[in-house]
N, C-alpha and C positions, 0 to 999 in steps of 0.2 A: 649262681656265680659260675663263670665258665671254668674250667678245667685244663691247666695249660702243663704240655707234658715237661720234664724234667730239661730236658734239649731242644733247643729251641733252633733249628739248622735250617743258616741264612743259603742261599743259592746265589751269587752274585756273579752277571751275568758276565762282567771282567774281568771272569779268573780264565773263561773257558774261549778255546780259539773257535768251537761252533756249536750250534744248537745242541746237533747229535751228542757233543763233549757233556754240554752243560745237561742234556738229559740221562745220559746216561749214568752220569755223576747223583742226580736225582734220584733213579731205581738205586742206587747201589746204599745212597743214606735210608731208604724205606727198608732196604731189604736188612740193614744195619739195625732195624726198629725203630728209626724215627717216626712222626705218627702228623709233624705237624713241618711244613717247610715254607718260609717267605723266600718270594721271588723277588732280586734286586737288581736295578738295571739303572747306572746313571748317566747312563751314557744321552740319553734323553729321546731318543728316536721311537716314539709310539706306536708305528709300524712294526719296524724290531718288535718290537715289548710282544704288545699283542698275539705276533707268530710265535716265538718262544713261550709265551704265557697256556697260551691253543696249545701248543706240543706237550707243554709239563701238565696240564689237565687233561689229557687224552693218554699220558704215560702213566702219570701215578695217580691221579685225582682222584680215585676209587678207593686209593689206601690211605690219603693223608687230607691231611687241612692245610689247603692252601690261601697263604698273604700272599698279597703286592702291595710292595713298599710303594708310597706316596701316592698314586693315581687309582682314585677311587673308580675313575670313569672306566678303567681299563679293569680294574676288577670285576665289574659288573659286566663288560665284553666278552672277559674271558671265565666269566662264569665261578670266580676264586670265591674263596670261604670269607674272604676279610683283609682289611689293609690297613697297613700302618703306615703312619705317618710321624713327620720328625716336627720341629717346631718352627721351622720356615716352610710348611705344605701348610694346603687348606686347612682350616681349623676343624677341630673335631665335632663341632654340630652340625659344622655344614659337611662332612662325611657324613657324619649321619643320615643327611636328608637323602643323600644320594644314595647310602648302601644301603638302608632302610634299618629294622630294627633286629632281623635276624642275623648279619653277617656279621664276626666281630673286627674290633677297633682296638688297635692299639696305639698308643702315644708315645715317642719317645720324649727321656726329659733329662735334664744334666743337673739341675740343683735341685733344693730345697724347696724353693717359691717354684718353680714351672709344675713341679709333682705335685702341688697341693693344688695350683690349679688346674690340672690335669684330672686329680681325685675325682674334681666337682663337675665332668661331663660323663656323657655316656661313657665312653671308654669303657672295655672290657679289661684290661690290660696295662699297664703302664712300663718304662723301660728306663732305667737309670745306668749311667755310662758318661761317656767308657770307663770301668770298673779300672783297668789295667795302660799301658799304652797301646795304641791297637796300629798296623799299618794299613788298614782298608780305609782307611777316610783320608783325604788330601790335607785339609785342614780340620783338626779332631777339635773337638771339646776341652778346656782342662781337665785332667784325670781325678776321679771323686774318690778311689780307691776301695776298700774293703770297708773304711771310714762309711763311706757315703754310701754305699746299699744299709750299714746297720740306722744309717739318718734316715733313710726314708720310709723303712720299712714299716715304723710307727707313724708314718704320715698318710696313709692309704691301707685301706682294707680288700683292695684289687690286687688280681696277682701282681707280683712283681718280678721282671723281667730283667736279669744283670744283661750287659753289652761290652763288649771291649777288652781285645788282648786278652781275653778268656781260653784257657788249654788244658788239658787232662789232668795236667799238675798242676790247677790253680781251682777247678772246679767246684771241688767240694766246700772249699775256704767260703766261697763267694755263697753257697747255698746256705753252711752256717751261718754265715753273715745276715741272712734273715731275706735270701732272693726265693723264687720260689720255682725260676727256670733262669739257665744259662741260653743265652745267644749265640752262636759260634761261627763265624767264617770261616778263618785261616787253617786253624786247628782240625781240619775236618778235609782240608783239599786233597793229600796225600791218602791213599787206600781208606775210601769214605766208607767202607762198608765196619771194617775194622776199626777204624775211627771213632764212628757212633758207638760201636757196640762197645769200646772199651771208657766212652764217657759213662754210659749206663752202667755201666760196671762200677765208675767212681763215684757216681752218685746214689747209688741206689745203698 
Protein backbone atom coordinates (compact mmCIF):
# COMPACT_ATOMS: atom_id res chain seq x y z
CA UNK A 1 0.00 0.00 0.00
CA UNK A 2 1.33 3.37 -1.05
CA UNK A 3 2.40 5.86 1.47
CA UNK A 4 0.69 9.22 1.20
CA UNK A 5 2.34 12.09 3.20
CA UNK A 6 0.30 14.04 5.77
CA UNK A 7 -0.12 17.36 3.14
CA UNK A 8 -1.33 16.69 0.32
CA UNK A 9 -0.47 20.44 -1.72
CA UNK A 10 -2.54 21.17 -4.78
CA UNK A 11 -0.56 23.72 -7.34
CA UNK A 12 -3.40 25.16 -9.32
CA UNK A 13 -2.34 26.73 -12.09
CA UNK A 14 -5.27 29.86 -11.64
CA UNK A 15 -3.85 31.13 -8.63
CA UNK A 16 -0.50 32.24 -10.47
CA UNK A 17 -0.30 35.09 -13.21
CA UNK A 18 2.88 32.91 -14.82
CA UNK A 19 4.73 29.83 -15.07
CA UNK A 20 7.80 31.29 -13.32
CA UNK A 21 4.99 32.36 -10.24
CA UNK A 22 3.47 28.95 -10.22
CA UNK A 23 7.08 27.48 -10.05
CA UNK A 24 8.43 29.16 -7.82
CA UNK A 25 5.61 28.80 -5.49
CA UNK A 26 6.51 24.90 -6.13
CA UNK A 27 10.25 25.12 -4.75
CA UNK A 28 9.16 27.20 -1.88
CA UNK A 29 6.11 24.24 -0.77
CA UNK A 30 9.12 21.47 -1.21
CA UNK A 31 11.46 23.58 0.54
CA UNK A 32 8.43 23.93 3.35
CA UNK A 33 8.62 19.76 3.31
CA UNK A 34 6.18 18.85 1.06
CA UNK A 35 7.23 15.65 -0.52
CA UNK A 36 4.15 15.10 -2.82
CA UNK A 37 2.43 17.95 -5.26
CA UNK A 38 -0.68 17.54 -7.87
CA UNK A 39 -0.55 19.84 -10.75
CA UNK A 40 -3.97 21.47 -11.50
CA UNK A 41 -4.86 23.45 -14.53
CA UNK A 42 -8.66 23.77 -15.68
CA UNK A 43 -8.26 26.09 -17.63
CA UNK A 44 -8.28 23.25 -20.34
CA UNK A 45 -5.25 24.22 -22.90
CA UNK A 46 -2.97 21.05 -23.18
CA UNK A 47 -0.23 22.92 -24.55
CA UNK A 48 -0.28 25.19 -21.33
CA UNK A 49 -0.50 22.16 -19.24
CA UNK A 50 2.21 20.22 -20.71
CA UNK A 51 4.89 23.46 -20.78
CA UNK A 52 4.09 24.22 -16.96
CA UNK A 53 4.03 20.35 -16.32
CA UNK A 54 8.00 20.19 -18.18
CA UNK A 55 8.81 23.18 -15.91
CA UNK A 56 7.48 21.75 -12.44
CA UNK A 57 9.51 18.28 -13.35
CA UNK A 58 12.70 19.94 -14.32
CA UNK A 59 12.16 22.27 -10.88
CA UNK A 60 11.25 19.92 -8.21
CA UNK A 61 10.75 16.45 -9.72
CA UNK A 62 13.82 15.18 -8.06
CA UNK A 63 12.29 15.90 -4.58
CA UNK A 64 8.66 15.35 -4.79
CA UNK A 65 5.84 12.99 -6.29
CA UNK A 66 4.33 14.59 -8.86
CA UNK A 67 0.07 14.33 -9.93
CA UNK A 68 -1.79 15.72 -12.72
CA UNK A 69 -5.15 16.12 -12.14
CA UNK A 70 -7.41 14.59 -14.75
CA UNK A 71 -5.20 13.93 -18.02
CA UNK A 72 -3.64 10.93 -17.90
CA UNK A 73 -2.22 11.41 -21.32
CA UNK A 74 -0.25 14.43 -20.31
CA UNK A 75 1.07 12.64 -17.32
CA UNK A 76 2.83 10.21 -19.20
CA UNK A 77 4.28 13.35 -21.49
CA UNK A 78 5.40 15.04 -18.72
CA UNK A 79 6.75 12.22 -17.15
CA UNK A 80 4.60 12.78 -13.53
CA UNK A 81 4.46 10.13 -10.78
CA UNK A 82 0.55 9.78 -11.15
CA UNK A 83 -2.91 11.35 -11.71
CA UNK A 84 -6.05 11.97 -10.40
CA UNK A 85 -8.93 12.13 -11.54
CA UNK A 86 -12.61 13.40 -10.31
CA UNK A 87 -15.72 11.60 -11.35
CA UNK A 88 -16.72 13.23 -14.58
CA UNK A 89 -12.67 12.19 -16.07
CA UNK A 90 -11.94 8.87 -17.74
CA UNK A 91 -12.73 6.18 -15.46
CA UNK A 92 -10.13 4.60 -13.35
CA UNK A 93 -9.44 1.47 -15.49
CA UNK A 94 -9.08 3.04 -18.14
CA UNK A 95 -6.28 5.33 -16.46
CA UNK A 96 -4.96 2.40 -15.69
CA UNK A 97 -4.35 1.03 -18.95
CA UNK A 98 -2.77 4.14 -20.04
CA UNK A 99 -0.51 4.89 -16.82
CA UNK A 100 0.26 1.36 -16.51
CA UNK A 101 0.69 -0.33 -13.20
CA UNK A 102 3.39 1.72 -11.60
CA UNK A 103 2.20 5.20 -11.43
CA UNK A 104 -0.34 6.00 -8.69
CA UNK A 105 -4.19 6.73 -9.19
CA UNK A 106 -6.17 8.68 -7.36
CA UNK A 107 -10.08 9.18 -7.31
CA UNK A 108 -11.90 11.69 -6.07
CA UNK A 109 -15.39 10.93 -4.53
CA UNK A 110 -18.28 13.05 -2.70
CA UNK A 111 -20.63 10.33 -1.10
CA UNK A 112 -20.90 7.11 0.22
CA UNK A 113 -21.86 5.00 -2.95
CA UNK A 114 -18.95 6.77 -5.47
CA UNK A 115 -16.18 5.63 -2.44
CA UNK A 116 -17.18 2.15 -2.45
CA UNK A 117 -17.21 2.09 -5.80
CA UNK A 118 -14.06 3.67 -6.21
CA UNK A 119 -12.62 1.03 -3.29
CA UNK A 120 -13.12 -1.75 -5.94
CA UNK A 121 -10.62 -0.36 -8.86
CA UNK A 122 -7.09 0.07 -8.86
CA UNK A 123 -7.00 3.21 -7.20
CA UNK A 124 -4.17 3.82 -5.11
CA UNK A 125 -5.83 6.58 -3.17
CA UNK A 126 -9.18 7.78 -2.71
CA UNK A 127 -10.46 11.60 -1.98
CA UNK A 128 -13.71 12.50 -0.13
CA UNK A 129 -14.80 16.43 -0.18
CA UNK A 130 -15.18 18.97 -0.05
CA UNK A 131 -14.84 18.29 3.76
CA UNK A 132 -15.49 22.09 4.49
CA UNK A 133 -16.87 24.96 1.78
CA UNK A 134 -14.08 25.48 -0.44
CA UNK A 135 -13.91 28.64 -3.01
CA UNK A 136 -11.54 26.80 -5.71
CA UNK A 137 -14.31 24.99 -7.49
CA UNK A 138 -16.97 27.08 -9.65
CA UNK A 139 -19.72 24.70 -8.82
CA UNK A 140 -18.63 22.53 -5.50
CA UNK A 141 -19.99 19.39 -4.47
CA UNK A 142 -22.50 19.37 -1.41
CA UNK A 143 -20.26 19.73 1.78
CA UNK A 144 -19.82 16.02 3.49
CA UNK A 145 -18.29 17.77 6.64
CA UNK A 146 -16.30 16.07 9.36
CA UNK A 147 -19.60 13.72 9.31
CA UNK A 148 -18.63 12.34 6.06
CA UNK A 149 -14.62 11.65 6.23
CA UNK A 150 -15.76 9.57 9.78
CA UNK A 151 -18.43 7.57 6.91
CA UNK A 152 -16.11 6.70 4.72
CA UNK A 153 -13.29 5.89 6.46
CA UNK A 154 -14.76 2.32 7.35
CA UNK A 155 -15.71 1.91 3.73
CA UNK A 156 -12.08 1.62 2.09
CA UNK A 157 -8.88 0.29 3.25
CA UNK A 158 -6.95 2.82 0.85
CA UNK A 159 -5.60 5.84 1.92
CA UNK A 160 -7.84 8.45 2.33
CA UNK A 161 -7.49 11.88 1.15
CA UNK A 162 -9.86 14.81 2.93
CA UNK A 163 -10.40 18.05 0.15
CA UNK A 164 -12.11 21.08 0.62
CA UNK A 165 -11.86 24.44 2.61
CA UNK A 166 -9.21 22.67 4.62
CA UNK A 167 -6.68 25.32 6.70
CA UNK A 168 -4.22 25.19 9.66
CA UNK A 169 -7.11 25.51 11.94
CA UNK A 170 -9.18 22.83 10.68
CA UNK A 171 -6.52 20.25 9.79
CA UNK A 172 -6.11 18.20 12.60
CA UNK A 173 -10.14 17.92 13.09
CA UNK A 174 -10.27 16.41 9.75
CA UNK A 175 -7.17 13.83 10.36
CA UNK A 176 -8.99 12.70 13.52
CA UNK A 177 -11.75 12.25 11.67
CA UNK A 178 -10.22 9.09 10.36
CA UNK A 179 -8.52 11.05 6.87
CA UNK A 180 -5.22 9.87 6.42
CA UNK A 181 -3.80 13.21 4.34
CA UNK A 182 -5.24 16.69 3.87
CA UNK A 183 -5.53 18.32 0.34
CA UNK A 184 -4.76 21.99 0.48
CA UNK A 185 -5.10 24.96 -2.06
CA UNK A 186 -5.96 28.12 -0.67
CA UNK A 187 -4.42 27.68 2.68
CA UNK A 188 -1.00 27.32 1.34
CA UNK A 189 -1.03 30.48 -1.45
CA UNK A 190 0.26 33.20 1.00
CA UNK A 191 4.08 32.51 2.22
CA UNK A 192 3.89 28.65 1.04
CA UNK A 193 7.01 27.86 2.51
CA UNK A 194 5.71 28.88 6.04
CA UNK A 195 2.64 27.50 5.30
CA UNK A 196 3.55 23.83 4.76
CA UNK A 197 5.82 23.99 7.52
CA UNK A 198 3.30 25.04 10.00
CA UNK A 199 0.45 22.31 8.64
CA UNK A 200 3.16 19.88 9.58
CA UNK A 201 3.47 21.16 12.66
CA UNK A 202 -0.45 20.77 13.21
CA UNK A 203 -0.41 17.61 12.18
CA UNK A 204 2.18 15.87 13.30
Amino acid sequence: MISVPLLYAIVDAACFSSTEDLEIFAEELVAGGCTLLQYRNKSGNPRVMLEQARELKKRVGGAVKLIMNDRADLCLAAEFDGVHVGQDDLSPESVRRIIGPDRWLGVSTHKPGQLEEADQTSADYLAIGPVFSTSSKNQPDPVVGLDGVRRARPLTRKRLVAIGGITRGNAASVIEAGADSVAVISDLLREPRKSAEEFFRVLR
